[in-house]
Structure formats: C-alpha cells, structure tokens
C-alpha positions in Angstrom: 0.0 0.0 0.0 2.6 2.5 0.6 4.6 1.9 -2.4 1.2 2.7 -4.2 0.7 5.8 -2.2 4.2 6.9 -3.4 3.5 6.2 -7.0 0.5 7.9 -7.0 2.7 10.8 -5.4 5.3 11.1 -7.8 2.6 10.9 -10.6 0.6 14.3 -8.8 4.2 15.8 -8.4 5.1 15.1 -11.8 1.1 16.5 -13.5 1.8 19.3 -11.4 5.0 20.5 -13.0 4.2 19.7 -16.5 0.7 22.0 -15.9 3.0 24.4 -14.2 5.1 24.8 -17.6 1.7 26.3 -19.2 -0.1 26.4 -16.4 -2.3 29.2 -18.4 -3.6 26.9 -21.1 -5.6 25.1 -18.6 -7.7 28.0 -17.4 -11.4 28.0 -17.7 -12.9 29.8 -20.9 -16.2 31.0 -18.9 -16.8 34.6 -17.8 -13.9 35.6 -19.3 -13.7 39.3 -19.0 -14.3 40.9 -22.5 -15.8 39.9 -25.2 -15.7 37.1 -28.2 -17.2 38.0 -31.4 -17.6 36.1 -34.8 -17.3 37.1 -38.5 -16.3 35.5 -42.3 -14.9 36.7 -44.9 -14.7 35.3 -48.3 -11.1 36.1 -49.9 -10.9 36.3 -53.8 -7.3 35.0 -54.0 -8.0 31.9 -52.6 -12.0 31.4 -53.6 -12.2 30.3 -49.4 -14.5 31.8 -46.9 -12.5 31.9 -43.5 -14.3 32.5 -39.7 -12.9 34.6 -37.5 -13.0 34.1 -33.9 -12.2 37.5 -32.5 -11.4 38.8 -28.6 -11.2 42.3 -27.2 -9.8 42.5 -23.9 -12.3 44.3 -21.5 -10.5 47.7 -21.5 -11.7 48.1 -25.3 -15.2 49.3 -24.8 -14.0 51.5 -21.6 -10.9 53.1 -22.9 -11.5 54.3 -26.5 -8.1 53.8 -27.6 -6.5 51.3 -30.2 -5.1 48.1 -30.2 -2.3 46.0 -31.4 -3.6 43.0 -33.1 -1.8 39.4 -32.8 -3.1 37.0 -36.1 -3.1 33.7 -35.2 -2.9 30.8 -37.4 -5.0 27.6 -36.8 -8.5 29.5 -35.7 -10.3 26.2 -35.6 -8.5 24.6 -32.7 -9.2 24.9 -29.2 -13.0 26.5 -29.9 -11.1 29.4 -31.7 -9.7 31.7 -29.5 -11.2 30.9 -26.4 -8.3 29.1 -25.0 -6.0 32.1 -26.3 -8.4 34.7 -24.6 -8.3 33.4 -20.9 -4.8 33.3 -20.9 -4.7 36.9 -22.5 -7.2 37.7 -20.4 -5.0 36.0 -16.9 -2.1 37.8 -17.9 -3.3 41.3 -18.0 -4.9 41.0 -14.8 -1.6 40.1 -13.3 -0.6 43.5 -15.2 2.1 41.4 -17.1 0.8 42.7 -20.7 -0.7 45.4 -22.5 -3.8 44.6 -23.6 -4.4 43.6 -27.8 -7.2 42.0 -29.9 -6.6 38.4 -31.4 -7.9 37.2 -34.7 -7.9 33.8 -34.7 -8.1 32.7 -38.3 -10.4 29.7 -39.2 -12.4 28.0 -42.1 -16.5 28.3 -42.4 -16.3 25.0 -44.1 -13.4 23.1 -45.6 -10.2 23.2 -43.3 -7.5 24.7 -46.2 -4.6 24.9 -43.8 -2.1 22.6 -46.2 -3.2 24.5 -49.1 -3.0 28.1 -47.2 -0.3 27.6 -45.5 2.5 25.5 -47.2 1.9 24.7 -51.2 -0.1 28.5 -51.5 1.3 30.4 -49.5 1.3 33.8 -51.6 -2.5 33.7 -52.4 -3.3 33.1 -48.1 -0.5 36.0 -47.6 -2.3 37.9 -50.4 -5.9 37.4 -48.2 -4.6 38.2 -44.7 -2.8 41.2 -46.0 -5.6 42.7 -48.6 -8.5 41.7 -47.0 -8.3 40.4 -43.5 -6.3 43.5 -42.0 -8.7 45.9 -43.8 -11.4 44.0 -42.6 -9.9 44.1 -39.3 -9.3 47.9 -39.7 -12.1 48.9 -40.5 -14.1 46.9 -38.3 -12.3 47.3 -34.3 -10.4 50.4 -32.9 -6.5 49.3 -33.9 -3.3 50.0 -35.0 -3.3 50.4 -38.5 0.0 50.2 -39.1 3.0 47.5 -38.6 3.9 48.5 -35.4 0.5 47.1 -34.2 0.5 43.5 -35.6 2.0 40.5 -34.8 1.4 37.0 -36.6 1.4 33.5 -34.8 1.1 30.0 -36.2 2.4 26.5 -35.3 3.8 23.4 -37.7 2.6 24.2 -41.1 1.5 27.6 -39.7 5.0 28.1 -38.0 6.2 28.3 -42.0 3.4 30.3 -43.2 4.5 32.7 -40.5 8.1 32.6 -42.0 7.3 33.1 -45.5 4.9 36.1 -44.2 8.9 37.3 -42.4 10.3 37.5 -46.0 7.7 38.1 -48.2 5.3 40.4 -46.1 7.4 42.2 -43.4 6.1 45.6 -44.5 2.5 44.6 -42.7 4.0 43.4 -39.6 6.3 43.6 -37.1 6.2 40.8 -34.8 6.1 37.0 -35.7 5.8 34.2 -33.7 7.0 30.9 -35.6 6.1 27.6 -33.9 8.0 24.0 -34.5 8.0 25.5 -37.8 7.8 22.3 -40.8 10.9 23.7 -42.6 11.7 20.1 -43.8 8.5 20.8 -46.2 8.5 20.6 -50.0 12.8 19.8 -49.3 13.7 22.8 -47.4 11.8 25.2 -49.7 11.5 28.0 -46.9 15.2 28.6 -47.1 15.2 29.5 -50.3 12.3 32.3 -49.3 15.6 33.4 -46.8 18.1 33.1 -49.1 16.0 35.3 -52.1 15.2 38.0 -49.5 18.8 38.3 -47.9 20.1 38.0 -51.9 18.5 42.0 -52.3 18.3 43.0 -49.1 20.5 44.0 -46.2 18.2 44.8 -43.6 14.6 43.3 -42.4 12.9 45.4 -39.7 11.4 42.5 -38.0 11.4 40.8 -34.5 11.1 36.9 -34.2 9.9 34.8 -31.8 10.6 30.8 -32.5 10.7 28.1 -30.5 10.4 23.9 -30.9 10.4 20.9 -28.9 13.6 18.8 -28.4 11.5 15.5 -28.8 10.1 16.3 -32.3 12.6 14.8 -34.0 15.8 15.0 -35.1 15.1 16.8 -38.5 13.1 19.3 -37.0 15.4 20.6 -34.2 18.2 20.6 -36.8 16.5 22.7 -39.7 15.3 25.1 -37.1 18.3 25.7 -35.8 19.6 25.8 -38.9 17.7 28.8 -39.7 17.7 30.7 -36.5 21.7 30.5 -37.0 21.8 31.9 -40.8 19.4 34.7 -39.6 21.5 35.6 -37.0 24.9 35.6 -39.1 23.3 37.8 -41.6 24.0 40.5 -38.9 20.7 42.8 -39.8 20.4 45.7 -38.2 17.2 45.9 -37.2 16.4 42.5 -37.1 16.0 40.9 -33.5 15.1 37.1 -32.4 14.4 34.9 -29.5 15.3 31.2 -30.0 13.7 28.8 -27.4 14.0 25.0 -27.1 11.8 22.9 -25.1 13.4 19.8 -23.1 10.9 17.0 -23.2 8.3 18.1 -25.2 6.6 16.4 -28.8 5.1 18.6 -31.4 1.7 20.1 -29.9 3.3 20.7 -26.2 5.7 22.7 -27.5 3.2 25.0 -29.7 1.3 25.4 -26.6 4.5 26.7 -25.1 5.7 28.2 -27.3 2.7 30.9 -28.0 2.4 31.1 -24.0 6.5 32.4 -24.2 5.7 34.0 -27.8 3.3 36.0 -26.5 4.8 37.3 -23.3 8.0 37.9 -25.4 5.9 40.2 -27.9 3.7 42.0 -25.3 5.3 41.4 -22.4 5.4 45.6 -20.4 
C-alpha cells in the first residue's frame, strides 16, 4: 500500500509540473472578462471563406483607444480563440501585458490549412494582407500600421509565419513561428531566406521561435539551422528569440511556445 501511495505521489508531483510549464492553457474559458465576437470573410485569391473568432480585452469598450492585433494561425482549434483569450485575459490582470485583440483565423467549411499555409502560401499572404487586415481595420479600434500587428502559427503555420517574415514584413512587425515544418517541400523556406537576404541587407522584423527537443531529429536541426543563418546575416534591425523545449513532442511545444511567444511580444 505504501509503495502505491508513493506512485501515485510522484505521478501528482510530476502533472503538477508539467501544468505548471503552461499552467495558463488550462484556465477555464467561462466569464472571461471581454468579449468574443464572430465574422467570415470570403477572400478572392483563394476562392475560401475563412471565420474569424475575435477577442477584445475588456479595456476596449472602456478606454477608446487602439489596439495591437496578434493573427493567429490555426482559428479552428481549441473552440477558436477561447483558450488564447483566458490566458490573455490571466495575464493582464496580473498587469504582465498590454492589452491587444486576437484574430484567430479559421475555415466556415473546408479546413485549407495545407493549401494556405505550405503549397499557396502567396495567395493566403495575399488574403490576410488585402483583406483580412482591412477588414480588421475597418471593423475594431487598432493599429493600423506595422507597429500594431504580430502574426502566430504552429507546424505548417510556424512556416506560413516565416514566408509572411520574407515576403510580407512591411504589414507586420512581430512574428511568432512555432515548430516550424521547414523540412516541407525539401527545405523550400530557405530559399524564401536566401532570395530576400540576396537583395536585401536589412529586415525590420522581430522573431519569436521556438520547438520541442523531442520532435525529432530533422526538426530541431533545420530550425536551428535557420535561427543561426538569420542571426549571421548580422541585420540591423532585425531581432530574435530562440527557445527549445526539453521534453516536449510537437503540440506541447506549440502550446508553449505561444504562451512564451506571446509574453516575449507583449510582455510591459
């Protein structure tokens, strides 16, 4: 009986600290402070209608100000943003962020995410950056300008994000790339680095990656890989954050990784 008792211990003990890691993605989604509303949007580059899940903190109807908005890949998952918003929601009542919107980006029918966000990527990048932020502009009280968006996504979003880094870093200014699938399409996304650094010398950007030391082999190596090519390109106003999980697979890192994403973005 005791050496039961002391199994079960170690297991509590050992739950504890892996909840204590993201602690934050556990919290309940009810009464959260603020509000979650719902649109689509039907995008003529890539003949899709996507739903968007979107949260304003509660300051938004009180202050009258604007807000930075943080794009996040991968709006279906976790009921949209609802997950995302009680964490957002946790940490600026422990005053540890500013407040922002979230758009969580999902699909009214088909899920398009291969399509969008690995063999298309120019026609998604063409939506989210001709119609979504407009959309988004128009509609909520932001910043309409790079200084007030960030973009998120994990896996074949975490490359999305880094095509959006080379090919779109006039629209934003923070990314968040998550266990990125570099290997994709053999190493395809280096080439997006290697055209952009080929004609230009800076990239006014600031990164935030991060991957799990248990994905694999492949993965860790072509993502550090990247991170070190960026950083021996020496741009000047270029900055990145490079994190690597011990112990964690694919989807525990991507939880992770946004928690320390966003609190590396927002963080006061």
């Amino acid at each position: 009986m005791r050496k039961i008792k002391i199994i079960i211990s170690i297991l509590v003990i050992g739950i504890c600290l892996v909840l204590s890691s993201c602690a934050s993605l556990f919290l309940s989604v009810e009464n959260i402070p603020g509000s979650l509303e719902e649109f689509t949007i039907t995008s003529e580059y890539t003949n899709s209608t996507y739903h968007l899940y979107v949260y304003l903190p509660a300051e938004y109807t009180q202050t009258g100000g604007s807000y930075p908005v943080l794009y996040k890949l991968d709006g279906d998952s976790n009921k949209g943003s609802l997950r995302e918003a009680a964490y957002v929601q946790n940490l600026q009542h422990k005053d540890v962020i500013a407040p922002f919107i979230i758009a969580a980006i999902g699909y009214e029918e088909k899920n398009q995410r291969k399509r969008d966000y690995a063999e298309k990527p120019d026609k998604f990048a063409s939506f989210i950056v001709s119609e979504l932020i407009p959309e988004m502009d128009s509609r909520y009280n932001t910043i309409a300008d790079k200084s007030g968006r960030t973009i998120a996504g994990g896996s074949l979003g975490g490359i999305a994000v880094i095509h959006m880094l080379f090919n779109q870093n006039q629209y934003f200014s923070n990314y968040i790339s998550l266990s990125p699938s570099l290997l994709w399409d053999d190493t395809v996304y280096f080439s997006y680095e290697k055209a952009y650094a080929e004609k230009n010398a800076d990239l006014n950007a600031n990164l935030y990656t991060s991957v799990g030391r248990e994905e694999g082999i492949g993965t860790n190596v072509s993502h550090k890989t990247l991170c070190t090519i960026l950083t021996e390109r020496g741009y000047p106003s270029f900055t990145m954050y490079r994190e690597a999980f011990d112990g964690k697979g694919h989807m525990a890192a991507i939880n992770c990784g946004f928690e320390k994403g966003v609190l590396y973005v927002y963080k006061k």
